[in-house]
N, C-alpha and C positions, 0 to 999 in steps of 0.2 A: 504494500500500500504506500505510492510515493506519495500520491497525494490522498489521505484520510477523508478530505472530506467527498469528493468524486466517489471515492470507493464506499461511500456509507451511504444508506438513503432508508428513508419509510419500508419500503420495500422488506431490506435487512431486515429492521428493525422487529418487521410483522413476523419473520421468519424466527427470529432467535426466539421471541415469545413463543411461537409454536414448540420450539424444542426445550425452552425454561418448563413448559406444562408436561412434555415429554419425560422429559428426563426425571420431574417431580414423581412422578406413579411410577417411571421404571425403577428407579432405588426406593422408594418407598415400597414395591412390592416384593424387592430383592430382598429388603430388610424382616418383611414380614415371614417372608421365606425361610433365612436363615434362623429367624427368632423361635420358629417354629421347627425349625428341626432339630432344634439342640433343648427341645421342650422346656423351655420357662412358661413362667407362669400366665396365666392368661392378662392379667392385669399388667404384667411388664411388657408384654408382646403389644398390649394395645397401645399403650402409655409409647414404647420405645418405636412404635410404627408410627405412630402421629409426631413424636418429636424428628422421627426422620421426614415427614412427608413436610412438615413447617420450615424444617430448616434448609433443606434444599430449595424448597419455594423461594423461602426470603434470599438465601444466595445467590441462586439464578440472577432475580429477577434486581436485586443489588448491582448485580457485575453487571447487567443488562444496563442499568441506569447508570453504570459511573463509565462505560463503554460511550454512551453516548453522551456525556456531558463532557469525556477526552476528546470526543471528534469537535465540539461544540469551542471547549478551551486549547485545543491544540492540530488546528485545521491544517497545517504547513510542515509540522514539528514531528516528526516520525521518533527522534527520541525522550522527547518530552513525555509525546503521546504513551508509547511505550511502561517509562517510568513509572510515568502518574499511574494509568491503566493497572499496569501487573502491580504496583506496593499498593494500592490502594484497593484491590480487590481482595488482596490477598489478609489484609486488614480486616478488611468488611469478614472474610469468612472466618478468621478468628474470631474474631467480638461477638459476630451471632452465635457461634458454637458457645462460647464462653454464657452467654445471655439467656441460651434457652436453656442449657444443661440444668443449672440450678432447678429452675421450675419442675421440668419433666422428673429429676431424680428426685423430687418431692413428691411429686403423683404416682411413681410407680413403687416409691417407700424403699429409695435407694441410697445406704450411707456413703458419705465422700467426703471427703477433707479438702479443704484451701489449699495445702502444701503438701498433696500427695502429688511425688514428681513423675512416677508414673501416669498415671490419670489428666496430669498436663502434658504429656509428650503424647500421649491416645490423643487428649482434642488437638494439639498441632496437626499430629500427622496425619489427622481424619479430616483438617479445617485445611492444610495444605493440599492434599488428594484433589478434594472436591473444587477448590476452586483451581487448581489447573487442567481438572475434566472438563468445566467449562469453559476455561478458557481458549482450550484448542476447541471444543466445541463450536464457538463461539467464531474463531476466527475460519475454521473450514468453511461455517455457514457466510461467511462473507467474501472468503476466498471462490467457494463456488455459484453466488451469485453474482460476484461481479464477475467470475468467466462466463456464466450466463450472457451476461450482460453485452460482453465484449464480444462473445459471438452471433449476439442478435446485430450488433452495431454493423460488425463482420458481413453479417447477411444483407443487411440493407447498401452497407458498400458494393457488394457483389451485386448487386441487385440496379444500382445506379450506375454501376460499371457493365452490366447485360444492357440496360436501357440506353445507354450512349453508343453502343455497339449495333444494337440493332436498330437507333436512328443514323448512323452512319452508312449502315447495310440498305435501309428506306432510300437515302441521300445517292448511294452506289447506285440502286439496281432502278429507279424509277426512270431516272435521264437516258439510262443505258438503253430500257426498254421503251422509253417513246420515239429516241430515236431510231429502234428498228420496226415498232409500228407505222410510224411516220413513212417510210422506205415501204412498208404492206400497202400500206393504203394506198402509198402512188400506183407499185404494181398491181393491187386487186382492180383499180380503176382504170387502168389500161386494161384490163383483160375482161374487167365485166362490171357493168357500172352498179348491178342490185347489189353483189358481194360486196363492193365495194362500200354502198350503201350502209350494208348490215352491221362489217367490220368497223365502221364509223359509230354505229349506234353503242355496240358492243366497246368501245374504246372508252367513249364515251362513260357508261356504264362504269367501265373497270374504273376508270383516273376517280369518277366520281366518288367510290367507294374507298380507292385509296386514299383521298383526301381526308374522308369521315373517323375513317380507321388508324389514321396515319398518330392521334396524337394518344392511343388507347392501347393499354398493353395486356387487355385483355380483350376478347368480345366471345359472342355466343359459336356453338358449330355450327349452326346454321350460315352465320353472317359470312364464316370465315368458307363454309364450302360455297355458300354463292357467290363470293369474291373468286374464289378456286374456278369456280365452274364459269365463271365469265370470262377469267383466263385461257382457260382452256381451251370455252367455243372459240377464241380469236385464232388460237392457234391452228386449229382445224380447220378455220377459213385460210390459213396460210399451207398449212404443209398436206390439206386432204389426206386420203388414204395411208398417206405415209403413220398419222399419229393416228391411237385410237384411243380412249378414255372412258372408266367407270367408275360410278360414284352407288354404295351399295352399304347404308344404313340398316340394322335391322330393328332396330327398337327408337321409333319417334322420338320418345321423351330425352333422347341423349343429344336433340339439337336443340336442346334447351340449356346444353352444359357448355362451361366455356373452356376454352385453349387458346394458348397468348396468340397474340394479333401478329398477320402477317408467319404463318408457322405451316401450312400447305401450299400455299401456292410456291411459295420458294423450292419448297421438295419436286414442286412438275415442273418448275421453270429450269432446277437443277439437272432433272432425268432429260430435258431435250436439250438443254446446252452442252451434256458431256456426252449423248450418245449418235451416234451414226442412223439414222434410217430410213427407208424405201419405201415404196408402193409393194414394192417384192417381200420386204423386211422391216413390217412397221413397229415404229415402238408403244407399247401398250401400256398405259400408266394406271394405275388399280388404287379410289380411292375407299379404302371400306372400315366399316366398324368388327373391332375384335375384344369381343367383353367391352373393360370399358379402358380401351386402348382403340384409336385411332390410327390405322398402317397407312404409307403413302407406298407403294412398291411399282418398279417398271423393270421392265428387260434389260438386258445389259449388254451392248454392243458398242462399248465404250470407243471414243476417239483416239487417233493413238496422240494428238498432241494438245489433250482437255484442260481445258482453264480451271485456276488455282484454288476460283471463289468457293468450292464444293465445300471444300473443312472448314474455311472459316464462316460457311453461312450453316454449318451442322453445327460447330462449337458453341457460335451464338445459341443456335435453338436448342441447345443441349445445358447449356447454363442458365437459360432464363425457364426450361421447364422445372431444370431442378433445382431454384430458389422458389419459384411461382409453385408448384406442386409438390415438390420433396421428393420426386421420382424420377430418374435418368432416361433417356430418350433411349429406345434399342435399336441395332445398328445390327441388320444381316445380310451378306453376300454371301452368296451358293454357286457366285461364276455365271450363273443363268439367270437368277433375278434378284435385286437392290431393293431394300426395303427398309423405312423409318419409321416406327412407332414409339408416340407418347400419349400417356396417360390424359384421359378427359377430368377436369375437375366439376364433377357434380354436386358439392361442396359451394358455397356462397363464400364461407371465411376462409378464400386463398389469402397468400401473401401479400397481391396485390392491392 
């Protein structure tokens, strides 16, 4: 803890409580344990079970308050903090030991003397124990909520470091592809002015959707396969016969679940940028639901000199599923066909 006060919060605070009430009943019932196997009397059993379940309470919840009144007077001061903290807890657990003893050996009709030095070395060593059970107790619980902590912060880094990547990857591939629509449309219009027509409309469509979508890092399956599916038609108005395409849901209610934005159509924009194909040897891209994983898979007749964008627009969609979902993207070649599947969040409290 460089800085004390950063590493402390309510949060702590609520937790070490939970483990001050913890730890009261599990040595209190330890004590009842032992008291009772070594058969004393019933009256001392009860008497020495209640002075244990009090004096741990009051311990605890002591060391609890003089923890935060160090974070409070020694915000900067790691050895200050320290000091103060460990002798002054260590105090407190002497003094209550010392404070309840009297009472309790009165109620269970237990003789003892002032200057018996044994009997003072028993509450030492009993009043030292206890307060550095809690006290490493005490520091784990804040040890591991501020790595908690540190790795939600972690996550949300990663999380704005996917979302700059994948508007970078928006920034790449949008220009890339109006310029080669732009080039369609001329030659669909030389060769046939309705096509031509259609792929205008469809263009149209697409850019429009990409605009909507463009500032959202998640949307529904619906939206994203009819973003997909509008892509796709363009392309088929470009490469006919050569592409073929299927899109093959089997339970409705899962286009109502969401998958991050812009996360299919880059998988078919990918399968026709890095593969070869014909009217003789077309490529077949397969968009379908499996359980509740969504696969994007095509044929694989790879180019022998394919462009580089493939891993880094997988890595993207492979890091923003699994910050956004908690679930890795799976990635399978069999030589014969390419396939990407990630998880649908049907879940409302994703990440995002």
């Amino acid at each position: 803890m460089n800085n004390i006060s950063k590493s402390f919060s309510p949060l702590i605070l609520r937790e070490i409580y939970k483990m001050n009430l913890f730890l009261t009943f599990l040595i209190s019932f330890i004590a009842l344990f032992f008291l009772v196997i070594f058969k004393n009397s019933v009256l001392l059993v009860v008497v020495m079970t209640l002075k244990s379940f009090f004096y741990i309470l009051l311990v605890t919840f002591s060391l609890s308050a003089i923890l935060e009144l160090c974070v409070v007077k020694f915000p900067n001061d790691i050895f200050k903090f320290r000091l103060w903290r460990y002798g002054a807890s260590f105090c407190s657990s002497i003094i209550l030991e010392m404070l309840l003893w009297p009472f309790f050996a009165y109620m269970a009709d237990i003789a003892w003397r002032h200057d018996d030095l044994e009997l003072i070395a028993t509450f030492l060593t009993e009043a030292l124990f206890v307060a550095t059970l809690v006290l490493l107790l005490q520091d784990f619980a804040i040890l591991r909520l501020a790595k908690t902590k540190a790795e939600m912060e972690n996550s949300k880094l990663q999380l704005r470091t996917a979302e700059a990547e994948n508007l970078l990857l928006k920034q790449q591939i949008h220009p890339h592809f109006l310029f080669n629509s732009l080039n369609t449309l001329k030659a669909l219009y030389k060769k046939d002015l309705t096509l031509g027509e259609h792929y205008l409309i469809q263009l149209a469509g697409f850019l429009r959707a990409a605009v909507s979508l463009n500032d959202s890092m998640v949307t529904t399956l619906e939206e994203e396969l009819d973003f997909c599916q509008n892509y796709l038609e363009m392309q088929k108005m470009r490469f006919g016969e050569a592409l073929e395409w299927d899109i093959k849901i089997n339970d409705p209610e899962m286009l109502k679940s969401t998958v991050p934005t812009f996360s299919l159509q880059p998988l078919a924009e990918n399968a026709i940028k890095h593969n070869r194909f014909t009217k003789q040897q077309p490529l077949h891209i397969k968009i379908e639901q499996k359980g509740d994983y969504i696969s994007v898979s095509n044929t694989i007749n790879t180019k022998e000199a394919g462009e580089t964008s493939l891993k880094s627009g997988l890595a993207n969609l492979a890091e923003r599923c699994l910050i956004w979902s908690g679930n890795e993207i799976i990635i399978n070649n069999d030589g014969i066909t390419f396939s990407v599947s990630f998880k649908v969040n049907t879940d409302e409290n994703h990440n995002y």
